[in-house]
Residue, then its C-alpha position, 0 to 999 in steps of 0.5 A: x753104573x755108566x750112570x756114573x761115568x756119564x753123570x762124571x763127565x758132564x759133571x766135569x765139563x760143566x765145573x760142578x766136578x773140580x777137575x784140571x785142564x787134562x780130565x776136562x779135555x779127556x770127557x771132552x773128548x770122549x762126548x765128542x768122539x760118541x757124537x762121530x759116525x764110523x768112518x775110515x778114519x774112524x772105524x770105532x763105536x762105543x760098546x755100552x755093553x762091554x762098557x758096563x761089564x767093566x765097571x761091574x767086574x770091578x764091583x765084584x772085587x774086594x779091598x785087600x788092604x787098610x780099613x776097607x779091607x774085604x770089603x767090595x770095591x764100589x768104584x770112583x766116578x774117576x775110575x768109572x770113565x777110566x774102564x768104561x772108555x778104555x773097555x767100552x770102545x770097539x773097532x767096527x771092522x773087527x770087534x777088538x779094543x780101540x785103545x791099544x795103549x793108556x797113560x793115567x797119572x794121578x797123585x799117590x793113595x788114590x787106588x792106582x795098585x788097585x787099578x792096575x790088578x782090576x785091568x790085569x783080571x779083565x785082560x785075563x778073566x774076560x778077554x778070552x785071549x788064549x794064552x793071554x801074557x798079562x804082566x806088571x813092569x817096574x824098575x824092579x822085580x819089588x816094585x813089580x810085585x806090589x801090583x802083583x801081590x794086590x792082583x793075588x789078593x784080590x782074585x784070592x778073595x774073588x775065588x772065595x766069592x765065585x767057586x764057578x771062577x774058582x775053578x778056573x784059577x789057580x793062584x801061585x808064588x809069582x803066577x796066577x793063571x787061567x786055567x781055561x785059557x792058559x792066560x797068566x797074570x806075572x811080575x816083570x823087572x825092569x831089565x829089558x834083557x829078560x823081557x824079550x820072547x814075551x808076548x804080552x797082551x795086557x803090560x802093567x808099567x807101574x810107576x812109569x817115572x821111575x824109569x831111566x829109559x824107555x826099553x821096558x815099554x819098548x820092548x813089551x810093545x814090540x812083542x804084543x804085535x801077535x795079540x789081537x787087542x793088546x793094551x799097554x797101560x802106563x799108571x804112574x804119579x809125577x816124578x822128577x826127571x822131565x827128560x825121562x821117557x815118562x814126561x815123553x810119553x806125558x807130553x804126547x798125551x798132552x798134545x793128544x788131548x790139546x788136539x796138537x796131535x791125533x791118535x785114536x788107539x792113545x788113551x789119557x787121564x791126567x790128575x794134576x793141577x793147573x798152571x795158575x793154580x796156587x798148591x796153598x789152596x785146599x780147594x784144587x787138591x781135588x784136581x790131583x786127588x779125585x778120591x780125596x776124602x776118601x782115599x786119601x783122607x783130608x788128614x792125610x793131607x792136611x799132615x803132607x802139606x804142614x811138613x811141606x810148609x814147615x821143613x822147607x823147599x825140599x818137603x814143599x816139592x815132594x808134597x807137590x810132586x807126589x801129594x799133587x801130581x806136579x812135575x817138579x823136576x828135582x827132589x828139591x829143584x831150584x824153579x819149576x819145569x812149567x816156569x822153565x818152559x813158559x820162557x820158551x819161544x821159536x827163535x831164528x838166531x839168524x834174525x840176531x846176526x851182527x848184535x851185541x851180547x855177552x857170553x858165558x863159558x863153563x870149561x869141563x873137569x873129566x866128567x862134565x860138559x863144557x858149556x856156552x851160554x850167550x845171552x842178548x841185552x834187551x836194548x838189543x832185541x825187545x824188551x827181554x834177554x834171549x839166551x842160546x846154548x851150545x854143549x860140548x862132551x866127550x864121545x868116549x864116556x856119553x853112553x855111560x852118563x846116557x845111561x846113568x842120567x836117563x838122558x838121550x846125550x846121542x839124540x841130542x847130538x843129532x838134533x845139534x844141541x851138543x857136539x860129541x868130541x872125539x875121545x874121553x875128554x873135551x879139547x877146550x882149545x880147540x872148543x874156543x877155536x869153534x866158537x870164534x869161528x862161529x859164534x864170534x863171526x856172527x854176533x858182536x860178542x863183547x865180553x867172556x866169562x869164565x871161571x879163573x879156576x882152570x888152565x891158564x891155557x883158556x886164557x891164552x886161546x881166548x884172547x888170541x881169538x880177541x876176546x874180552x875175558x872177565x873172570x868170575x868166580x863161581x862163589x857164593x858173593x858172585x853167584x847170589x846176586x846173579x841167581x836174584x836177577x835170573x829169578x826176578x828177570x824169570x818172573x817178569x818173564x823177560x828171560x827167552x829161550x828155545x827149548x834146548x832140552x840139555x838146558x832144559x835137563x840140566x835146570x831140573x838138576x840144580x840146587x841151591x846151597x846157602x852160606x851162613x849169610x843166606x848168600x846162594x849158590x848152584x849146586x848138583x843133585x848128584x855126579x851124573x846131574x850136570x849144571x854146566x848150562x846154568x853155571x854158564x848162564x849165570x855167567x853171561x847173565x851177569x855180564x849182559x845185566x852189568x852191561x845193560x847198567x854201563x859196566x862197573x861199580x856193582x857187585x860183579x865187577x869188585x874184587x871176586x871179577x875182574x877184567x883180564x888183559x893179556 
């Protein structure tokens, strides 16, 4: 059975095994970390032993459900070099686990409830942990228990097959337990109050995506520090929410297979495809679907990827997301966040001091941010528009959306991206008096666009601090041709930003909605899915585009935009 693993790997590396960047990266580093010697930056060795006694015991476990039902797990290649590295690495000094934490992503029908019950039996079967705590965690008790249910199922089957195992369990509505160890397999929900006294030795977080913030693993992790070999295994497939903790977590595994960062107890194995990568081609399917074939069946497939192709964006991005393993941002998300984070470089905006650009100011209703976007011509700097955003919200109500959106609004305030006011609403002028002060003293800011909609009051305070204020209406006749050269401009990858994760969250919630002459228009997922940001670049965009042009004449600047003086 390492034969398998083995073979797997070199079968990977070397291209024979169609695998993405991320698996590629994982058996590379796995081949190279058994080439390292022990040392004290590295005390481990591989536990070919320990390896192989993984691997069988899945062996001995039965399918529970579908076609296979009660017949003999004969495990994946994949899911070989997923048990025998996370079980086979020891420490040197004290013979526990190496990996004390592991993130697996991989496309939905290829096994992962079948997965998780085969780590959970070996943490409590053969660890030999006393009183071994082993549990599954998901945004609810339901979604908790089908890892839980799986687990029962299998280990009733198991008991049928081994009475020596027989003896040692007992199986019950929410609990399995070891007998002999006291250990017990349990559900958990997602309520992180009910999670803390917990001393967890093995925490299942299944379909990590799902999760608004990252207080169940916190909270499961914070209360391993008892246990000798503790694992955290997070198994999940793509989701939509790349400001979640589960894109977070993603990113670190990422940087930690890129070899950006270093951590010896982090495991990762992440299916999904490749940047360039074109989802029409059948042939990378494999890349997210190791089991293809198998499970999930070509037909299955096949049947996804013609709803994808035949009921538009929406169907397209949910085949994507949960069919291939791409983070697609929204249900039905307007651009991809790999194109969004493609345009990101490190930008010193003092470099742009004294240069000409045009802003964009979309003014909070009650609920909303008040966002500015400016945005620099190409004939200013280089041969692509860079744009810079700053977010005002209201103190009073950030925990609430925090918590609603699963977004860090706070984080955010440190990091300076967005300036808490004080109260539960935005002071617009005293925002625009900011924004003079600042932004307007550092570059040459030649026009403003809002939106007419709204307090008179804007206007005043804008052009008092001697700004040139075009009004644009947020319609569909104003709004589609800006969304056609964002999109064009995003292609050519003339569009530069830095990062600004509000922009960034905020990308992942639009929408585009359509008028009967296919005219577009941004649009939110929902309430708590603000797209102040875009709004507000679309704006400044279309200004800096039209001004590039030698303002006038085009479909800004008609009978739905004009110049206001005051």
């Amino acid at each position: 059975m390492l034969e398998r693993y083995e073979q797997y790997m070199d079968e990977v590396i070397s291209g024979k095994e169609i695998a993405c960047k991320w698996v590629i990266l994982a058996c590379k580093r796995q081949q190279s970390d058994l080439k390292r010697d022990i040392t004290a930056n590295f005390p481990y060795y591989f536990d070919r032993a320990a390896a192989f006694q993984a691997i069988r015991f899945s062996s001995m476990l039965r399918h529970v459900s579908g076609k296979w039902a009660g017949q003999l797990f004969d495990p994946e290649p994949d899911q070989c070099f997923i048990l025998a590295v996370v079980f086979g690495w020891k420490n040197a000094e004290t013979g526990h686990r190496r990996f004390r934490r592991a993130y697996c992503e991989v496309a939905r029908k290829n096994g992962k409830s079948f997965m998780a019950s085969v780590i959970q039996l070996i943490g409590l079967l053969m660890d030999n942990e006393s009183r071994a705590e082993v549990y599954s965690a998901a945004t609810t008790r339901d979604q908790a228990r089908i890892v839980f249910d799986v687990c029962k199922d299998m280990v009733t089957r198991l008991c049928q097959d081994s009475p020596a195992i027989a003896k040692r369990i007992r199986v019950f509505a929410h609990s399995i337990v070891n007998l002999e160890t006291q250990g017990k397999i349990a559900p958990l929900s997602s309520d992180a109050k009910t999670l803390d006294g917990h001393s967890p030795h093995i925490a299942i977080i299944d379909e990590y995506h799902e999760h608004p913030d990252n207080k169940v693993l916190k909270v499961l992790e914070t209360g391993m520090g008892a246990r000798s070999q503790p694992l955290s295994f997070v198994i999940t497939t793509a989701g939509f929410n790349i400001e979640g903790p589960c894109y977070q977590l993603r990113k670190t595994a990422c940087q930690i297979l890129d070899g950006v960062k270093e951590d010896h107890t982090f495991f990762a194995a992440i299916y999904t495809l490749d940047e360039k990568d074109d989802f029409k081609d059948r042939k990378v399917w494999k890349k997210a679907n190791p089991h293809i074939g198998i499970s999930p069946s070509w037909e299955f497939m096949e049947a996804e990827y013609t709803k994808a192709i035949n009921e538009g964006q929406a169907a397209e991005v949910h085949f994507l997301t949960k069919n291939l393993n791409v983070w697609t941002s929204s249900s039905s998300t307007w651009i991809q966040a790999d194109k969004w984070q493609a345009l990101e470089k490190p930008v010193n905006w003092r470099d742009f001091t004294g240069m000409r650009c045009f802003a964009g100011f979309d003014f909070a209703e009650v609920y909303d941010f008040t966002a500015l976007c400016i945005v620099f011509p190409p004939n200013e700097y280089e041969g692509e528009y860079y744009m810079r955003w700053h977010f005002w919200y209201p103190d009073d109500r950030a925990d609430a959306l925090s918590s609603a959106a699963g977004i860090p609004i706070r984080q955010w305030a440190r990091d300076g991206w967005i300036t808490l006011t004080n109260g539960d609403m935005v002071d617009i002028e005293a925002v625009i008096e900011e924004t003079a002060q600042t932004y307007g003293k550092d570059y040459k800011i030649d026009a403003v666009a809002i939106d007419p909609w709204g307090s008179k009051t804007n206007l005043l305070k804008l052009a008092e601090v001697g700004m040139t204020i075009y009004e644009v209406r947020q319609g569909y006749r104003t709004m589609s041709p800006a969304i056609t050269d964002f999109e064009s401009l995003l292609g050519k990858k003339r569009l530069v930003h830095d990062g600004n994760p509000v922009m960034r969250w905020m990308m992942s919630n639009v929408e585009l909605t359509r008028d009967p002459a296919g005219n577009r228009k941004p649009d939110r997922v929902r309430r708590d899915a603000k797209i102040d940001g875009v709004v507000a670049a679309l704006m400044a965009l279309a200004l800096a585009v039209e001004g590039s042009r030698n303002v006038g004449g085009s479909y800004l600047f008609d009978e739905e935009t004009q110049l206001i003086t005051i």
